[in-house]
N, C-alpha and C positions, 0 to 999 in steps of 0.2 A: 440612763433614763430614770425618771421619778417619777412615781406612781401617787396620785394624789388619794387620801383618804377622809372620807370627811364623816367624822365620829368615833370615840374610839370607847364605845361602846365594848358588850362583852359581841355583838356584832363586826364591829369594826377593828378589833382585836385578833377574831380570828381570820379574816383575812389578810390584816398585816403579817400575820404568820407563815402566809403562803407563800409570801412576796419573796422572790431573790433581789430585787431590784429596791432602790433608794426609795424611799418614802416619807412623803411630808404630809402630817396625819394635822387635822385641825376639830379641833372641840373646842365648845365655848367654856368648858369646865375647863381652868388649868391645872387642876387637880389629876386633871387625866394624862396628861403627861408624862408624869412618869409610871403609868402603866402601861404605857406604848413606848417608852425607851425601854424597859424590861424586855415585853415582847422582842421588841428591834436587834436589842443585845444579845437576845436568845439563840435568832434564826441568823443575824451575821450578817444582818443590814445597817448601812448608814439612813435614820431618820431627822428631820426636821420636824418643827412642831407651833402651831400657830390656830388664836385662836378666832379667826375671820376668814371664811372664804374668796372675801372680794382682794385680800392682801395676801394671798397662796402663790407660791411663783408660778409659771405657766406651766403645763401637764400633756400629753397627748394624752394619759387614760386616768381616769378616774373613778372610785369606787363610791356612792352613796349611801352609808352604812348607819343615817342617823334614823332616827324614829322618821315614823311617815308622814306628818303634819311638817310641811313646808317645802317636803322635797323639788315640788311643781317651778317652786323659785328657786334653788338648785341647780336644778336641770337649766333651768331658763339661762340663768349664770354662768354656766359650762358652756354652754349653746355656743355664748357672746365668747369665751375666752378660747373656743377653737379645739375643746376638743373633743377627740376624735374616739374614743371607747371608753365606754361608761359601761358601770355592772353598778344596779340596782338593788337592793334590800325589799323583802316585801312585804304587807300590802304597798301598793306603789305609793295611794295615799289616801286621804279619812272621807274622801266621798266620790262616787261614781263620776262628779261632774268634773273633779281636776282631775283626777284616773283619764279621762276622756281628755280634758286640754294638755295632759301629759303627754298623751300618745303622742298627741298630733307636732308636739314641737322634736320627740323624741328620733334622733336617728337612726340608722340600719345596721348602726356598730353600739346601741343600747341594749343593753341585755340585763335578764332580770335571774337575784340569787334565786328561782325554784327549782330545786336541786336534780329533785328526786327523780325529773325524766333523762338524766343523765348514768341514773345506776344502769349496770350490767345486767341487772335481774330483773328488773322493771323490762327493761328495753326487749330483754330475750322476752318476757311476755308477750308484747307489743307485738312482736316477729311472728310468736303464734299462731297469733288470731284469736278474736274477739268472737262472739260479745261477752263484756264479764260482768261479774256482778263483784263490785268493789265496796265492802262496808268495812269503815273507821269509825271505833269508839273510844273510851276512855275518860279520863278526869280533866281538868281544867286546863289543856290547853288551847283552847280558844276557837272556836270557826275560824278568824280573821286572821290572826298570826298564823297557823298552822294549818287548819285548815283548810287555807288557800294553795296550800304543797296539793293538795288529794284534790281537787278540784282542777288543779292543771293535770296530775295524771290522769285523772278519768278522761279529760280533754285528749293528752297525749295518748295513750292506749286505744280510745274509741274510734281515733281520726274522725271524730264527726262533732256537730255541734250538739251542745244540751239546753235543757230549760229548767225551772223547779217547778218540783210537783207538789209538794208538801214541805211548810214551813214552821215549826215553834219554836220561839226564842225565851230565855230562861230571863225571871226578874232579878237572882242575884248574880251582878258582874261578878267577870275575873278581875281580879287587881294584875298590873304589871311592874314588871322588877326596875323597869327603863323610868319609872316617875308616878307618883302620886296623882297628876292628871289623868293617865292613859285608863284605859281599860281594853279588855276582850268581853265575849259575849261566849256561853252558854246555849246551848240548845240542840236542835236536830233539823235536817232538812233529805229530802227526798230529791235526788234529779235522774230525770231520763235522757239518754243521748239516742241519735238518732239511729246509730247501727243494733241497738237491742240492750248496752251496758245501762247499769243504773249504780247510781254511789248516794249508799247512806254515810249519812258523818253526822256525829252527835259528839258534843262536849257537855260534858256534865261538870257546871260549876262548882258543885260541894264535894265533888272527890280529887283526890289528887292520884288517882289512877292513871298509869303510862298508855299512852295511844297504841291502838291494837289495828294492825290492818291486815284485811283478809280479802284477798284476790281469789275468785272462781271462775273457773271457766269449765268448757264440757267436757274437758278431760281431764285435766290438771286443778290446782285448788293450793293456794300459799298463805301461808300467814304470818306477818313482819311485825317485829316489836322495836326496827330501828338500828339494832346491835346483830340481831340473826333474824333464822326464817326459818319455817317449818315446811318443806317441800312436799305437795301429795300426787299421785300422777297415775291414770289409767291407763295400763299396757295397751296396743292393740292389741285384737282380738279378745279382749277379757269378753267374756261370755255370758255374766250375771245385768239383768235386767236392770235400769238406772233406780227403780224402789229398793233396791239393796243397793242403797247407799255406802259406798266406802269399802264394798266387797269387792276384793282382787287389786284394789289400788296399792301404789307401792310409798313409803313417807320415808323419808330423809330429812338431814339435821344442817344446817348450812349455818357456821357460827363466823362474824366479821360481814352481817349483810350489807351495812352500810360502807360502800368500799370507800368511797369519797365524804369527808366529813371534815368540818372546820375550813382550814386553810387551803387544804387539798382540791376543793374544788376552784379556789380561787385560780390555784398555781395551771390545772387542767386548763382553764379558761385562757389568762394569758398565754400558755405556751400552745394553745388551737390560733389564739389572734397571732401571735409571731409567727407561726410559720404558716400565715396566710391560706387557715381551716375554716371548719365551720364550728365552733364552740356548743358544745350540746343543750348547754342554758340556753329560752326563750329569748327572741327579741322581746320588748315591749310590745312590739304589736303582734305575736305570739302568745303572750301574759294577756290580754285584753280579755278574752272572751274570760276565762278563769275572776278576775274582775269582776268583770258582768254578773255572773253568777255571783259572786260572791255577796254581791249588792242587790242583787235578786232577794237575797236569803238576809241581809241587816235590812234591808227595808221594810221589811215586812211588820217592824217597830212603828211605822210614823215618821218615824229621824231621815234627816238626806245626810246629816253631818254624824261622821262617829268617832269618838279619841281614840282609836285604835294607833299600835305602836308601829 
């Protein structure tokens, strides 16, 4: 079986890494090439390498790993060539309204790379129970790239839907690594979901500060930097009044939070689709509402189009 890859981006790269399976990876850079025959040589796969989609040999799955602007005709192209599992790269794409024609041609074997409601530790949250209150900050990495990850976890954790409550968006862009066209966006937004959580997420364009996420809940309280997590957690019975904050609660160290990274989730993914599971990445129409929101929060600009990557 051969696994189609299309981009071989530092994106497209790490899911070739995951791959046991043959792979025919296509970018229009042929420069890229030989950094997906490295990867290929690395992990102990045979790859091909071509730089047109429409001349890719036939595939039952395919990974869409290129920047966001065009995927829509992509997809469309897969649709027509038959096949049958796609894992998407995200944001899906640079405006609410092909987001939207995406979904609809997208089928129930499309699935999208947002990782993080796949973690172990996220998920045991989830299991808890709600309502949390989820705020991400840090430096330049972007609302749109990134912080479309925290937007589908609030989504996943809440089980309900949200809206925005508060929007400002920052006037100096991010630049992106992926092209001198692209950019991210800068800023902060406020959303409330309907079972009681609320998720602040703010990017600050002029720092290059690492993203900080802090889950709370009425017992419990985490805080992830990505690599580990900082565990806090009320006994029962603790007996001190909730104004004494943080009195009787017990904190642990949990280092390797993110258990699935790079290629690893890719590998997870295919081997849920083979032995006929349910793969814990979103469908696309799972990804949708997180979208939503997410254009909730660039709109708020003026723009309906964004260069996002």
């Amino acid at each position: 079986m051969t696994v189609l890859i299309v981009g071989a981006g530092r994106a497209g790269l790490r899911h070739l890494s995951g791959l046991s399976e043959d792979a025919h990876v296509v970018d229009v850079r042929p420069e890229a090439q030989a950094d997906a025959a490295a990867v290929a040589e690395r992990v102990g796969i045979r790859m091909t390498f071509g730089t047109s989609l429409a001349d890719a040999p036939r595939a039952e799955t395919a990974i869409l790993a290129t920047t966001a602007g065009g995927r829509l005709e992509q997809l469309e192209l897969l649709a027509e060539r038959g096949v049958r599992d796609v894992l998407l790269e995200k944001p899906l794409e640079q405006s609410r309204a092909r987001v939207r024609r995406l979904a609809q041609i997208a089928g129930p074997r499309a699935f999208v790379h947002l990782h993080r409601r796949s973690n172990p530790s996220y998920r045991a949250l989830r299991d808890a129970g709600g309502p949390f209150r989820l705020v991400v900050t840090g430096g330049a990495f972007g609302l749109a790239c990134n912080g479309i990850h925290y937007l589908d976890l609030a989504l996943f954790l809440s089980r309900s839907a949200g809206r925005l409550v508060f929007a400002e968006l920052e006037e100096l862009p991010i630049g992106s690594g992926r092209g001198t066209g692209l950019r991210d966006y800068g800023g902060r937004g406020l959303y409330a979901f309907d079972d009681g959580t609320r998720l602040y997420l703010e990017s600050w364009a002029a720092s290059g500060a690492p993203e900080l996420a802090t889950v709370v809940q009425a017992g419990a309280a985490s805080v992830h930097d990505g690599f580990s997590g900082l565990w806090y957690e009320r006994p029962a019975g603790t007996p001190a009044p909730a104004y004494r904050y943080g009195a009787g609660w017990t904190r642990a160290e949990q280092p390797g939070f993110e258990t699935l990274r790079g290629g690893e989730t890719t590998r997870a993914w295919l081997d849920a689709l083979r032995a006929g599971g349910e793969p814990l990445l979103p469908t696309v129409a799972e990804a949708l509402p997180a979208h939503e929101l997410l254009f909730d929060l660039l709109e708020t600009s003026g723009d309906a189009e964004f260069a996002i990557a």
